[in-house]
N, C-alpha and C positions, 0 to 999 in steps of 0.2 A: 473780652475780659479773660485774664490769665490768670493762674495761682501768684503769678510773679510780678501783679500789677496791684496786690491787695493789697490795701492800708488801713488802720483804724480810721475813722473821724478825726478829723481836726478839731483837739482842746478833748480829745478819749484819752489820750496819754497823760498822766503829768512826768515831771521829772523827779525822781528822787531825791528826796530830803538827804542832801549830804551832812553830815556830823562830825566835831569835832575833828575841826582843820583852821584851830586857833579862833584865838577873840574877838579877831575884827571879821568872824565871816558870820558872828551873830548867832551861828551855832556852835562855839568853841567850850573851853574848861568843862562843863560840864554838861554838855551837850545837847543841851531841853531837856536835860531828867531832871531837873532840881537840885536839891541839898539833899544827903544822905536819905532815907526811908528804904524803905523794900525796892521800892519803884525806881531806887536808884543803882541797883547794883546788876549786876549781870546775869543776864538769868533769871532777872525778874520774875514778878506776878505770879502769879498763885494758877494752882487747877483747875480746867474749867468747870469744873465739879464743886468746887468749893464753896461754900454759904458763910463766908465771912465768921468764921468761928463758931456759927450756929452748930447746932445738932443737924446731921447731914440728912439729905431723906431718907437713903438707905435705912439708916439709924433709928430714923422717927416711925417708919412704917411697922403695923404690928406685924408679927411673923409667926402666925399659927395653924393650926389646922397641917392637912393631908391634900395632895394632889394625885389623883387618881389618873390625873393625862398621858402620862408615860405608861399604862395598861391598858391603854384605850385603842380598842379594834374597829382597825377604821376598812371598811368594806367598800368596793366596786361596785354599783349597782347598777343592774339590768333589770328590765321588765321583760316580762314575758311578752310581749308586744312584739318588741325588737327581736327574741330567740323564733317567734312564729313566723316572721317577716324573712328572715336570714337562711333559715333550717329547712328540709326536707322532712316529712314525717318521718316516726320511725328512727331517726337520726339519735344517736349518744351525742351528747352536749358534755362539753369536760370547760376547764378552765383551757386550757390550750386551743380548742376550737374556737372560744370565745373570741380570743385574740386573734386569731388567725382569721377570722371574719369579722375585725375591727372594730367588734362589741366594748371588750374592754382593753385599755391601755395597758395596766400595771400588770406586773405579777405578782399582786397583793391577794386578798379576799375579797370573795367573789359572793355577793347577796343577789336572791332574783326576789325580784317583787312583782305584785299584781296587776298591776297596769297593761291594761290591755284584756284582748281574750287568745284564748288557747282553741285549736281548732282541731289541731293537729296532735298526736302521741307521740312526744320523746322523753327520752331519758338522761335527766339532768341529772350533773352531777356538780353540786356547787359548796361552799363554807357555809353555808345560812339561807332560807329560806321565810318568808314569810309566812302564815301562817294563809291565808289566802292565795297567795300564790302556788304555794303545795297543793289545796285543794281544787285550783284550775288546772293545775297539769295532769292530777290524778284525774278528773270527770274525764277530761278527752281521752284519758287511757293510758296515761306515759306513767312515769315512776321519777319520781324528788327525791336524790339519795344525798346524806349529807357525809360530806369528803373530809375525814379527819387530818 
């Protein structure tokens, strides 16, 4: 079987409804559209948007309040798990390192959280911190600085 052997199904096609090529082809004068209305002119039919005259939904929906999404900081999140697993004691942790050891993707903001335990002393340097996760890093001895 070739590109050059393909075919629909038989009775997949139909033929196109040919229009207005006179009266005696049953589609002629005025083509299947009827007598004048909307539907008969060119260009027809309406938007597909449209609700027949109604009040449109856009229209009908209330529209109040504040959205606060567009301020909203959206963080990378590492656990301390993953930074024990990865790292050497001793180690500076930055966001670049992160990456570079395939922790996180973006170069967004970077959260470490508590998941996990900490064994080892290093010195994180991250956007946000858990409040738990700062005190695991502090007991093994490292330091939680947060990177303006």
């Amino acid at each position: 079987m070739g590109l050059n052997t393909l075919a629909p199904a038989a009775g997949a096609k139909h033929r196109k409804k040919i229009v207005g090529r006179g009266e005696s082809s049953g589609h002629g004068k005025t083509s299947t559209r009827g007598h004048k209305g909307q539907k008969a002119r060119s260009g027809d039919g309406k938007m597909s948007w449209f609700e027949g005259g109604q009040m449109s939904i856009v229209r009908r929906t209330p529209k109040r309040g504040f959205s606060h999404a567009m301020f909203r900081k959206e963080y990378e999140i590492v656990n301390v798990s993953s930074i024990e697993s990865k790292f050497d004691a001793g180690a500076e942790i930055t966001k670049e390192s992160l990456k570079k050891a395939g922790i996180v993707k973006k170069d967004g903001l970077v959260k470490i959280l508590a998941k996990g335990d900490v064994k080892k002393n290093f010195v994180v340097k991250a956007d946000a911190f858990s409040k738990t996760a700062k005190e695991k890093i502090e007991k093994a001895g490292g330091k939680a600085e947060i990177v303006k």
